[in-house]
N, C-alpha and C positions, 0 to 999 in steps of 0.2 A: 692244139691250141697255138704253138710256136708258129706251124706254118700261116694256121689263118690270120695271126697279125701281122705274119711276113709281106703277106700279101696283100691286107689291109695298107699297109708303109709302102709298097712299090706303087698301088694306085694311086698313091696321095701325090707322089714325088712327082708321078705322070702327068700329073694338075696343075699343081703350082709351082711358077718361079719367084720366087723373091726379087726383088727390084730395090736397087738402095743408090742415092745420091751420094758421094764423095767427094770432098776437096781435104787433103791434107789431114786425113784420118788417121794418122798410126796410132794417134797414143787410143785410139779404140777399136778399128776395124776386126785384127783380128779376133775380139770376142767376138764380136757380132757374130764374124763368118765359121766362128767354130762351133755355132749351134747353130747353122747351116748345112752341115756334113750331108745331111738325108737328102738333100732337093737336087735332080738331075743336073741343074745348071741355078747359077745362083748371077742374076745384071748387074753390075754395076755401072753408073754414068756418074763419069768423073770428069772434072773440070777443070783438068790438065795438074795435079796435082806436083808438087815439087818434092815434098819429103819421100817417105817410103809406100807410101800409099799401093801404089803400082808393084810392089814386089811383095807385099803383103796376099796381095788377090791373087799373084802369078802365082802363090805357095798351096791356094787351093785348087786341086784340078776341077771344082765344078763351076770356076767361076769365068764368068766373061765378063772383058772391059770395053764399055764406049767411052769417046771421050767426045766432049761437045764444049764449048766456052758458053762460061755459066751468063743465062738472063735473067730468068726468073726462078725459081723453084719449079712452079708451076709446069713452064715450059719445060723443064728438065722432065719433069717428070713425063709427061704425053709423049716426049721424045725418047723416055724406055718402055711404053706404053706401046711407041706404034713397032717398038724393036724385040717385043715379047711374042714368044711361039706358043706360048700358054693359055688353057683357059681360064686357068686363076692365077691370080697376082698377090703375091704378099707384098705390102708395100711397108719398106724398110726405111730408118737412117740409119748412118754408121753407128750410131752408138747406141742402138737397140740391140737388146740383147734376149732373145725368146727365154721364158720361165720353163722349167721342167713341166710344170703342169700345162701350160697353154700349149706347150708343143704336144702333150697327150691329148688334150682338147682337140688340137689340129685333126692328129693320127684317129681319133675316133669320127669323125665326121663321115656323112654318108656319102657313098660315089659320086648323088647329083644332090647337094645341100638345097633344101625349099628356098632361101630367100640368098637374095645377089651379091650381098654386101656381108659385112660383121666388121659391127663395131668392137674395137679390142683397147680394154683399160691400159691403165699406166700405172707402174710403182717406179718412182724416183731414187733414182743411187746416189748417195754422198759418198765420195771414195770408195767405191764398191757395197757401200750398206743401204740398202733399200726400208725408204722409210717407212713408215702406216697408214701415211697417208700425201695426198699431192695436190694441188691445184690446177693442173693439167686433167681436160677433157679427153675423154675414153676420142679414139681416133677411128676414123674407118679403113684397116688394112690391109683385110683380105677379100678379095670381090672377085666378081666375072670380069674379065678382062673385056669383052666388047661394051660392057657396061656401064664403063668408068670414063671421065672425064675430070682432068684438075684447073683449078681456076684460081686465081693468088687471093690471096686474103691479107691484106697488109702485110707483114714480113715473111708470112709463112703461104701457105698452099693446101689447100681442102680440095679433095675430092667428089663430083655429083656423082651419084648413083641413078641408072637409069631402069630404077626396077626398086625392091621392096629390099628391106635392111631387117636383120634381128643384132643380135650380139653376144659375145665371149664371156665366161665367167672370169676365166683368167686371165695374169697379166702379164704384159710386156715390162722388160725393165727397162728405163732411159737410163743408162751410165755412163757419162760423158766423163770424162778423163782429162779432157784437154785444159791447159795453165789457165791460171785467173787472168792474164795478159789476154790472153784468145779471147775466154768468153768476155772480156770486158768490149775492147774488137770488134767482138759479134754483135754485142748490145748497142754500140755506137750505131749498125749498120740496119739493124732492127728499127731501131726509135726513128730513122729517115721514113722508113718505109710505113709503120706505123701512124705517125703523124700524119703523113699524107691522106691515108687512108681514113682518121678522124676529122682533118678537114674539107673531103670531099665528101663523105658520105653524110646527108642528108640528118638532123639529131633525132629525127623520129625514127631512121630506119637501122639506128647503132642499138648495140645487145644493152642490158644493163653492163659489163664489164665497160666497153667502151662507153656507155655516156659516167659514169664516174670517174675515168683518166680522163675525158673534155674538163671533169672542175678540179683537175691538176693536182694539186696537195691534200684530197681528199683520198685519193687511189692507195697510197703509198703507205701509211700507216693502218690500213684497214686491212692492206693485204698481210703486215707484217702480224697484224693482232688475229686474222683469219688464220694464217699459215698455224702459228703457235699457238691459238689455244681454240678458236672451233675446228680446225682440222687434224689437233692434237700433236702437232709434230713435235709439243715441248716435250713430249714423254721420250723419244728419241735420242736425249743429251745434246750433246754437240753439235752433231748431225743436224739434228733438227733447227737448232739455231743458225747455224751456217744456211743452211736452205730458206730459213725464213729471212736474212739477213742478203742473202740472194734474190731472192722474188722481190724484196721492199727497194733494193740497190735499182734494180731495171727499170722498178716504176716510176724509182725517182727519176732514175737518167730519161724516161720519158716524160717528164713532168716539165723537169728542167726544157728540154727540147721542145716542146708545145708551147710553153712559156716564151721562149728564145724566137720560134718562128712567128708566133702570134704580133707579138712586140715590133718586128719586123715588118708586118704584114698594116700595122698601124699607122709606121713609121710612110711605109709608098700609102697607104691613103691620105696621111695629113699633108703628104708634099703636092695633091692631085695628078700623081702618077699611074698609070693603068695597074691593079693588082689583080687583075682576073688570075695570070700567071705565075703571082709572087707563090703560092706554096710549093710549088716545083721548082721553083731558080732559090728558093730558104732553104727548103729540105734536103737538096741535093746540090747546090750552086754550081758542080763541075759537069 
């Protein structure tokens, strides 16, 4: 029995490498990478990072670093994409951290899995404590590697699959570590990109999530009463507050920021100034 799982685990390694973007990852990488141990080689594309990042990775011997200056997510990603020797890709952030169980999920799979893709859930960490529940959509991030294609989606970056998808029972943990200073940071740099993306795309062709952040101060208190009591995270204590009081913070700061550019975007109409371009000289001015 030992050996046929043994062997079961070296075919899997011969499959897939993990693929994970980085900028400035200490206060998480190495969880990530220490339930990485099993995969022959484990990409990292790093975006010239300043902290310890870079000496974190060099401490595992399975890991390779690119480094590339960051444009998009997206791009980042196709550019570890086309730097993969693999036929399957797990695609990572720094601050995923695989479940005990999804990694035996993994290890059981058969040598040539029927469908190209697998979608794989999310549990959310509040200081290391993974709650019951999340508002984050299951993600696609294990597939065939000739398969795959990424493409931005307002702040972040989705994957096409050019083939048939099933999906994982188990979950991924997102445990982001990093100061309330960072992710606030982060959140400034999201809502640019966000916004754009709500003023370009067409209102017929936005999801429900996106046409309720277009009527602004509607988003923000639905998510706070979603997160807390239909997705139950008040049974969590603290945790759960803090996360629901986290998801309602972002939606304001995009709220505020739609708000902000809109107003703007009124202001060069009523002086009859061209605004074909005003959401990209608002949402970004530099």
């Amino acid at each position: 029995m030992v050996i046929c799982e043994s062997a079961q685990y070296m075919a899997l390694t011969d499959k897939i490498i993990p693929l994970i973007l980085a900028f400035n990852e200490e206060p998480n990488l190495r969880r990530t990478l220490s339930r990485l141990t099993w995969a022959k080689e484990v990409l990292v594309v790093d975006s010239f990072s300043t902290d310890a990042t870079l000496d974190i990775c060099r401490s595992f011997p399975n890991v390779r670093v690119l480094q590339r200056v960051f444009d998009t997510a997206a791009q980042q990603d196709n550019f570890g994409l086309a730097n993969v020797g693999s036929k399957w890709v797990l695609s990572m952030d720094a601050d995923y951290v695989l479940s005990d169980e999804l990694l035996a999920e993994i290890k059981a799979m058969e040598d040539e899995p029927p469908f190209d893709g697998y979608f794989i859930p999310f549990r959310y960490c509040v200081f290391g404590k993974p709650l019951r529940s999340t508002i984050l959509p299951p993600r696609c991030s294990l597939y065939r590697r000739e398969k795959a294609t990424y493409f931005d989606d307002g702040h972040t970056q989705r994957v096409r699959i050019d083939g048939t998808t099933s999906s994982l029972k188990n979950p991924i943990h997102h445990d982001d570590r990093k100061s309330l200073s960072r992710w606030l940071k982060s959140q400034d740099r999201y809502t640019e990109r966000e916004v754009e993306k709500l003023l370009r795309t067409p209102h017929a062709e936005l999801g429900l999530n996106d046409r309720l952040r277009t009527m602004k101060w509607v988003a923000p208190p639905l998510v706070f009463f979603y997160t807390l009591f239909v997705r139950g995270n008040v049974l969590d204590g603290w945790h759960g507050w803090y996360y629901a009081l986290q998801r309602t913070l972002a939606e304001s700061l995009l709220s505020l920021r739609l708000t902000e550019v809109q107003r703007l975007q009124d202001s060069v109409s009523d002086s009859g100034d061209d605004a074909s371009n005003a959401t990209s000289r608002f949402v970004n001015p530099t």
